[in-house]
N, C-alpha and C positions, 0 to 999 in steps of 0.2 A: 420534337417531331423531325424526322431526318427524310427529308425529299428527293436526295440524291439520286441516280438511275443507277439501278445494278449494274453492276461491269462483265462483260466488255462492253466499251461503250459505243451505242451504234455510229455507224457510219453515214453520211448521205452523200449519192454521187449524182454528176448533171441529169442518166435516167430519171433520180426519182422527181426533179425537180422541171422537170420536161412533161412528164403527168400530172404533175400538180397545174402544172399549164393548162393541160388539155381540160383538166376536173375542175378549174377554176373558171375557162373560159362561160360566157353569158351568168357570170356570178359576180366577177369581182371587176371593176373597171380596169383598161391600161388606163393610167391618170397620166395626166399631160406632161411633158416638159418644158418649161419655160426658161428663157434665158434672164440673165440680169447684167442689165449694161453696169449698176456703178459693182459691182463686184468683178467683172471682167476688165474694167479699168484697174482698179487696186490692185490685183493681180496680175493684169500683165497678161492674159489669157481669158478664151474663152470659159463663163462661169454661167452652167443649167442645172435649173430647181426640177428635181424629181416630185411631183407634187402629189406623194402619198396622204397630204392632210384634205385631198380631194376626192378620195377613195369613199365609198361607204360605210358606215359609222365613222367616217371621220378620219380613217386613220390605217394602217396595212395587214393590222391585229385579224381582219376578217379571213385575208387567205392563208394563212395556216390553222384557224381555227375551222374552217372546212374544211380543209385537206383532212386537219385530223378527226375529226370527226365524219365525214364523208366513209373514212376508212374501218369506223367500226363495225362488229357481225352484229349480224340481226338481231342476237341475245342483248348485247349490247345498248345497240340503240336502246332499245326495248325497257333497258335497265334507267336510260336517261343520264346526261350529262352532269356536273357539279365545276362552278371552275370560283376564284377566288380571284379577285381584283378591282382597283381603284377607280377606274374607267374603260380604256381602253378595249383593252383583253374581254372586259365583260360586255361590251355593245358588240366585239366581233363572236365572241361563241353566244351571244343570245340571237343574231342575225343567223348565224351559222347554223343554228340547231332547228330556228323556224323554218327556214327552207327547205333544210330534211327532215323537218318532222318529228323532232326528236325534242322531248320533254328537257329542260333546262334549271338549273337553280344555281342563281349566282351571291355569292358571300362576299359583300361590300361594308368595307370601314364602317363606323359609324360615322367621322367626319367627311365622308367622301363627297364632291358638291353635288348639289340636287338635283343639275341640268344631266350629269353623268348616269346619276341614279333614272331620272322621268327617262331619260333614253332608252337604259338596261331595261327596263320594265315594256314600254313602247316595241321594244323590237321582237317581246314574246318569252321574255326569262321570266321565274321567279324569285323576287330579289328579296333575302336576307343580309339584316344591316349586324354585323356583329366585331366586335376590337375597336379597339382605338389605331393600331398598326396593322400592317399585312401581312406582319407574322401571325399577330391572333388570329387574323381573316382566314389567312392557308391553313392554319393548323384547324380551324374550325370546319374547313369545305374537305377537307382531306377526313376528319371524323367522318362526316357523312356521307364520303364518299363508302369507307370500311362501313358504316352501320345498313348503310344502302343498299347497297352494291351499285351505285350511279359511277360513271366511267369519270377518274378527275382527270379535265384538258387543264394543264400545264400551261404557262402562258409562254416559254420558251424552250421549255429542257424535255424536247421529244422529236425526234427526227423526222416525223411528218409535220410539225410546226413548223419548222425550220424549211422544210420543201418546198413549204407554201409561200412561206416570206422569200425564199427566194425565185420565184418568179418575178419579184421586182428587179434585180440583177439581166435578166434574159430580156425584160421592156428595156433598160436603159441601152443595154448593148445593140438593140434591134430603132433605137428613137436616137441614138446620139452614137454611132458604130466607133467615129474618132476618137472617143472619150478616151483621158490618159489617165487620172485619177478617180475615184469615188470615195467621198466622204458622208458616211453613214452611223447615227451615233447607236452608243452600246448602253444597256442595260444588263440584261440576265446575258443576252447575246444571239439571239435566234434571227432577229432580222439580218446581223451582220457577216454571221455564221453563212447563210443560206445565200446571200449578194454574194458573198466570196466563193464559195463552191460553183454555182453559176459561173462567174465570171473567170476566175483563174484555168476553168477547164476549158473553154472557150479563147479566151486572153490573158492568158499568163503575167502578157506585159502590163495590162493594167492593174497600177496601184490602190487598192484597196484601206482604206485609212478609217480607222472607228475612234470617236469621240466620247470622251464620256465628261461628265460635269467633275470639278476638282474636289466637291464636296461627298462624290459617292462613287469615286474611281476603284473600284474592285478590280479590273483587270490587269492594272500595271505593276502591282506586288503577286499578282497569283500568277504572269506570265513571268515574272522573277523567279519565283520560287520552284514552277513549271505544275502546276494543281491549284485546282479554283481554293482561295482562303477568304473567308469573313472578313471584311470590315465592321466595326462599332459604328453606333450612329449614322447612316449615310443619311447628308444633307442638302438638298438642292433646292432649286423652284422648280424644276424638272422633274417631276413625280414619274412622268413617264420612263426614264432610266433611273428614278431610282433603286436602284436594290443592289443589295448589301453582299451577295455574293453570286459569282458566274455559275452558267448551269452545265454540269456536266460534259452533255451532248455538243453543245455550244462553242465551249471553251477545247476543247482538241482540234475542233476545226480552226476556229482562230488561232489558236498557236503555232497552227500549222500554215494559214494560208495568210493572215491579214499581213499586210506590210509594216502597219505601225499602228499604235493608240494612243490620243496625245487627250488633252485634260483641258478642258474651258473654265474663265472665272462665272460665278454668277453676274457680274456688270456684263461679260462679253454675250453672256445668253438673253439677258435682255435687253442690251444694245441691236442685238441678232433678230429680236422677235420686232421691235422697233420696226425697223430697218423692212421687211418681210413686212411688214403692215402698211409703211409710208411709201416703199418704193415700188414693193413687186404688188403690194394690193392684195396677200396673202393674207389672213387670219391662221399662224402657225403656232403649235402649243411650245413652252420653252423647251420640250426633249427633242421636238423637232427641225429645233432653231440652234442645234446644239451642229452641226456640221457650217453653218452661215456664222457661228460664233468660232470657231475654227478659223475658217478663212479670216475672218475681221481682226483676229489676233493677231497670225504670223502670215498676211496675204501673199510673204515672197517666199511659202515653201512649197506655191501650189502654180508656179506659174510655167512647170512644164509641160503646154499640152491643156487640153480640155478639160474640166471639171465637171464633174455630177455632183449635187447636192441634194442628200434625200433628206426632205420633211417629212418627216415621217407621219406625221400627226398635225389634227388641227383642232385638238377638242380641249378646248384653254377655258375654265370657269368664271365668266364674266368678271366678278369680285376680285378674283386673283389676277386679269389681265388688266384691270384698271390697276391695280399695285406694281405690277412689271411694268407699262408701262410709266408709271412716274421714276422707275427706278431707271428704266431705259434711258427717258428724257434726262434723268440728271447725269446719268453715267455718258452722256452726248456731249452733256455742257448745253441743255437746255434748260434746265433749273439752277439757277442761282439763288441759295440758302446762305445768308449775313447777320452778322449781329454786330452793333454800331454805338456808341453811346451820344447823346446829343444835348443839349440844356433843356432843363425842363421849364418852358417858357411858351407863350403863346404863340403861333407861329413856327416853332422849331420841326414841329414833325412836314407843316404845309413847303418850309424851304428842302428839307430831306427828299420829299417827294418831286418837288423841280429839278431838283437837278437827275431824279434817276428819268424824268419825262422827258429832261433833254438829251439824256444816251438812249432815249428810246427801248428801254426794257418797262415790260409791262409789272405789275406789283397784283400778286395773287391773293397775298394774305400780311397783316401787321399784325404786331404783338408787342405790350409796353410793361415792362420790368421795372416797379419804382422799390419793394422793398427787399432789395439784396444787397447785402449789408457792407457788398463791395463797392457800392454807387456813393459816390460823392453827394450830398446834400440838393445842390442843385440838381442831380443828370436822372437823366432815364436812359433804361437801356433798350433800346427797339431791335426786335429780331423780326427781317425779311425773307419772302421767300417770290423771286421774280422768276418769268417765262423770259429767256433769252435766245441768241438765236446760235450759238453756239460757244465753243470756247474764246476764242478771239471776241466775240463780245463780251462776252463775263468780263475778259481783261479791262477791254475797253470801259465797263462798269466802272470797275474796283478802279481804273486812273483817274475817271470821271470825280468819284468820292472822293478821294486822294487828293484831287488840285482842289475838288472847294471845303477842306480843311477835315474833313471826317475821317477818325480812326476807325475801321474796322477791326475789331475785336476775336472775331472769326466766320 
């Protein structure tokens, strides 16, 4: 199924995205800005949280999917909507469609989490669960869009999507004027898109910078090549930008206007979302955390000038942020994971455990390996897993072990 937009391919200028202002106001919130002291220390510069994960449904999916929808004819409406996505996209065009009125059916994964799905349903869609992936999902809402005639919203690749997301661009400029950077991360490309045509026609001078996860970076071989191209497999915790290749509409604006698009690890996205939970008291999903994981990597390419950082999103599935965060805390050097070998003797695990009582690291979980066929007759191999309090204590650990005779193994 090919979803690409016929060519030419449209244009958006600040106009259209000045009306989407007007059609959005008493619908979509200005969400706050918030500054962050340890991120403007690391940096060397002022650093404020665009707090899109504040917005309604969670996240900034909701104003372009009323802009576009707002903008269809009467027939139209009339015919009802169809759109196909994981969460986000689908709580803002079911929000979107309730307020106008307009019949909705949204085509969600079957693995998609449940809080995502009770919400899509909650806000007035009707939810069809169908694929395993979001290729099956689009290819399936796009069928019924042709057997329908229901109007399919696009979660990016349409110029009135793209209008609407960028009215985020015209709040930051109006909430933070001095701003010298903005980092905003990319998927398909429509929120990034639409922040940069705002901004650059307004302030030129400010640097516009898109993120994407290193596992689903579609943009930096397709702006090599200069046309959006497929990636295989794209991989993230970042569900939010994941996809696999840039949209049309999207990708000419950004080749045109972004300054740059640089690439996050998974450790740095959920050291990011961490970080966004313990400091700033944000709940931010990892696509959102993907501009805060930017700064955390290379803090001294951002210290010219004021920073924006848009969270985009804050609709993180309970299950999967208790898994980011353990991943977070260890990528911190607050988990320390060891395996040790010790005599197997009475007493031997009770002396193991004193000495890690007196570095003061806490012991979460033990484990005792007696028949592997590498163990010496006397040993057991104990593998731990402690809450530390950073990296410099880990070391302190692992010297602690070290002076009262214990090999660590790995």
């Amino acid at each position: 199924m090919n979803y690409r937009v016929p060519q030419p391919v449209p244009q958006v200028i600040l106009d259209d995205i000045r009306g989407a202002q007007k059609m959005l106001s008493g619908v979509s919130r200005v969400t706050a800005m918030e500054g962050s002291r340890h991120l403007s220390a690391l940096t060397g510069s002022p650093v404020h949280f665009k707090c899109e994960n504040l917005q309604r449904t969670g996240s900034f999916k909701l104003r372009g999917a009323y802009v576009r929808i707002a903008g269809l004819r009467p027939e139209q409406r009339a015919a009802g909507v169809v759109a196909a996505s994981a969460g986000n996209h689908a709580q803002g065009v079911a929000l979107a469609s309730s307020l106008l009125g307009v019949r909705s059916t949204v085509f969600m994964p079957v693995g998609a989490p449940l809080p995502k799905v009770a919400a899509t349903r909650e806000y007035g869609a009707e939810v069809r669960m169908y694929g395993e992936v979001v290729d099956e999902t689009l290819a399936a809402a796009q069928e019924y869009a042709d057997r329908t005639g229901a109007v399919f919203i696009h979660p990016f690749d349409h110029r009135d999507i793209i209008a609407g997301q960028g009215t985020v661009g015209l709040e930051i400029l109006e909430q933070c004027p001095e701003v010298r950077t903005i980092l905003v991360g990319i998927g398909g490309g429509g929120l990034a898109a639409g922040i940069a045509v705002a901004v650059k026609a307004l302030r030129p001078d400010v640097r516009v910078i898109g993120v994407q996860a290193a596992g689903a970076a579609a943009y930096p071989p397709s702006l090599k090549v200069g046309h959006p191209v497929s990636i295989d497999h794209p991989s993230t915790m970042a569900d939010g930008i994941k996809v696999g290749r840039p949209g049309d509409v999207p990708f000419k604006i950004i080749g045109e206007l972004l300054d740059d698009v640089r690439t996050v690890s998974e450790d740095a996205l959920s050291s990011a979302l961490l970080l966004c939970l313990e400091r700033a008291k944000l709940v931010v999903e990892p696509a959102g955390c993907s501009p805060v994981a930017a700064l955390l990597s290379e803090p001294e390419r951002y210290g010219a000038g004021p920073v924006v950082a848009v969270l985009s999103g804050g609709n993180v599935d309970p299950l999967l942020l208790q898994r980011i965060l353990r991943h977070g805390m260890a990528a911190a050097g607050r988990y320390l994971s060891l395996r040790l070998r010790v005599t197997d003797r009475p007493g031997a695990l009770a002396g193991l455990l004193g000495v890690l009582s007196g570095s003061d690291a806490n012991v979460l979980d033990v484990s005792h390996v007696r028949t592997d066929p590498r163990l010496g007759l006397t040993e057991v191999e104990v593998e731990l897993h402690l809450e530390t309090k950073g990296p410099e204590h880990c070391a302190q650990v692992a010297r602690s072990l070290h002076g009262a005779g214990y090999r660590v193994m790995g």
